[in-house]
C-alpha positions in Angstrom: 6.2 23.8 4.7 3.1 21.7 3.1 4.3 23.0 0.0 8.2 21.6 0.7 6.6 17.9 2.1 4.7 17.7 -1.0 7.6 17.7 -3.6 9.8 15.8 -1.4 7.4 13.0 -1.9 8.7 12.4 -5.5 12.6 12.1 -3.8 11.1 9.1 -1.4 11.6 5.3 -1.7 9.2 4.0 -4.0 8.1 -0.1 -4.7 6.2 -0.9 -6.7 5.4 -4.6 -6.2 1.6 -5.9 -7.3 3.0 -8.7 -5.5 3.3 -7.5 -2.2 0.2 -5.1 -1.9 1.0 -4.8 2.0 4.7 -3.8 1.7 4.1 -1.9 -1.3 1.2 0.6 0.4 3.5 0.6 4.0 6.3 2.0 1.6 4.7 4.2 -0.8 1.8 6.0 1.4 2.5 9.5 3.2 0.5 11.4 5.6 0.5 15.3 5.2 -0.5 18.0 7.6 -0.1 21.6 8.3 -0.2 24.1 11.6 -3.0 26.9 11.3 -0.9 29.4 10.3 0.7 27.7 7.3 -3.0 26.1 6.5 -4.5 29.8 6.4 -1.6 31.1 4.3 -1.8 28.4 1.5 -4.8 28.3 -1.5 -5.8 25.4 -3.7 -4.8 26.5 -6.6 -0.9 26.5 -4.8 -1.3 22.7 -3.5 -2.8 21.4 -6.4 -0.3 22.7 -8.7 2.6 21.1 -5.9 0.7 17.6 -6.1 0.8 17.8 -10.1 4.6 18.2 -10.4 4.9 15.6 -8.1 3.2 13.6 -9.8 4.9 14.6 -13.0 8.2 13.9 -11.1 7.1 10.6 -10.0 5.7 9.6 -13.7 9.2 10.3 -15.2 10.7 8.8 -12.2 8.9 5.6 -12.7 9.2 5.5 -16.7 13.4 5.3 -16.6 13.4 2.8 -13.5 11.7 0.6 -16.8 8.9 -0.7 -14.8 6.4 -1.7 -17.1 2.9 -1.6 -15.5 0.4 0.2 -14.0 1.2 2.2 -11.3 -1.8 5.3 -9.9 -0.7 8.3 -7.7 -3.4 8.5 -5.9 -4.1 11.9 -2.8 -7.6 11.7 -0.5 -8.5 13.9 2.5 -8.5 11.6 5.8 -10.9 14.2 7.6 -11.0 12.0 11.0 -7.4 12.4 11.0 -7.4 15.9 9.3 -4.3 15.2 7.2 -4.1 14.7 3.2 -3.0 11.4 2.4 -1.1 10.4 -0.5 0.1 6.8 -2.2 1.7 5.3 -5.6 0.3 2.1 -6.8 1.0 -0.6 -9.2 -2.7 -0.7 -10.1 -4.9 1.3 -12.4 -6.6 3.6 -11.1 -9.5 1.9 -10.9 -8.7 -0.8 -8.5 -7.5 1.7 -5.4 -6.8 -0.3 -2.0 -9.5 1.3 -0.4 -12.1 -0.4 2.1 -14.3 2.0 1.7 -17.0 3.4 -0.9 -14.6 6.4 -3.0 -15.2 8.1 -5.8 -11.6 8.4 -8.2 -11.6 12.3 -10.1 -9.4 13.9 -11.9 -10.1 17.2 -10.2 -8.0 17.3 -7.1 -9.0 20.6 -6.0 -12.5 20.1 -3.6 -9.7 17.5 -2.0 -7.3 20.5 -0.9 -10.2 22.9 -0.4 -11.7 20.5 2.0 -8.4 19.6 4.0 -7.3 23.9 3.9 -11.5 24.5 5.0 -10.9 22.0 8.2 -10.9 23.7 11.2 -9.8 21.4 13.9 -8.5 19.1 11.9 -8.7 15.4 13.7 -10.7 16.9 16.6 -14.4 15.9 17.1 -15.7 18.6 19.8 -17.8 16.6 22.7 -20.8 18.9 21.6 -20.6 17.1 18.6 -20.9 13.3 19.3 -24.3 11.7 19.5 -25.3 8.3 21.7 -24.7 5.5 19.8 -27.7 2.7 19.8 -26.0 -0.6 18.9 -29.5 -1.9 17.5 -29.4 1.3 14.5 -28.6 -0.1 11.7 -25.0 1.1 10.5 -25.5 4.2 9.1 -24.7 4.9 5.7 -21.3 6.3 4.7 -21.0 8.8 1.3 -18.2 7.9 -1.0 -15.2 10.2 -0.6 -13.1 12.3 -3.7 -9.9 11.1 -4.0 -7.6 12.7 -6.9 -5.7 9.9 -9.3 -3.2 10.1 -11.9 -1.8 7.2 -13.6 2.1 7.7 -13.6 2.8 3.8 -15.0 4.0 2.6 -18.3 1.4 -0.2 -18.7 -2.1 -0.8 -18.1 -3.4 -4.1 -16.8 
């Protein structure tokens, strides 16, 4: 089923619209997960090879709709909500809309292996959570992978 979300992505309405980051991200960004059975059935190599030909499909999409810029397709693992999230972009793929510390690669398979390795995905078991001191300092959080390909005509 993962497999069948994952090439439907390149069939989906797509904007891209540098103008309107907000509409463009609410649009263009999909959340993917799996049930147990289908997550212990599937290997990396399998999803990786899905998320290339969509973004293949998406690249020659994009090229005869003559847009002519940028435009980065762009998958991360959301661990606290144990899904793999994917977006398309007008921007390089060094400006992502991410908040947070990420590292861009063009190696997308320690991505998968981590999301098909999670095993409660979006839980956090009680046993697991530690008291919180509101005078710590904020501890500091590691840079995640997430797996780019630029499927735009242009750069900026």
């Amino acid at each position: 089923m993962l497999l069948t979300h994952i090439a439907e992505i390149a069939d989906e309405p797509l904007l891209l619209e540098p103008a309107d980051r907000h509409q463009e991200t609410e649009t263009n960004t999909w959340w993917l997960s799996t049930e147990d059975e289908d997550r212990r059935s599937l290997s990396v190599p399998e999803v990786v090879a899905a998320f290339e030909r969509t973004a293949d499909a998406l690249r020659a999409r994009i090229h005869a709709s003559g847009y002519a810029g940028p435009a980065t397709f762009y998958v991360w693992h959301d661990e606290q909500a144990g899904q793999l999230r994917c977006s398309t972009g007008a921007v390089p793929r060094t400006r992502l809309p991410f908040g947070g510390a990420h590292v861009p690669s063009d190696d997308l398979g320690p991505v998968v292996a981590a999301f098909l390795a999670d095993d409660l995905p979006g839980i956090v078991l009680m046993d697991d959570l530690e008291p919180c001191d509101p005078d710590a300092p904020e501890p500091e959080i590691p840079p995640f992978p997430v797996w780019v390909r630029d499927v735009g005509t242009g750069t900026p």
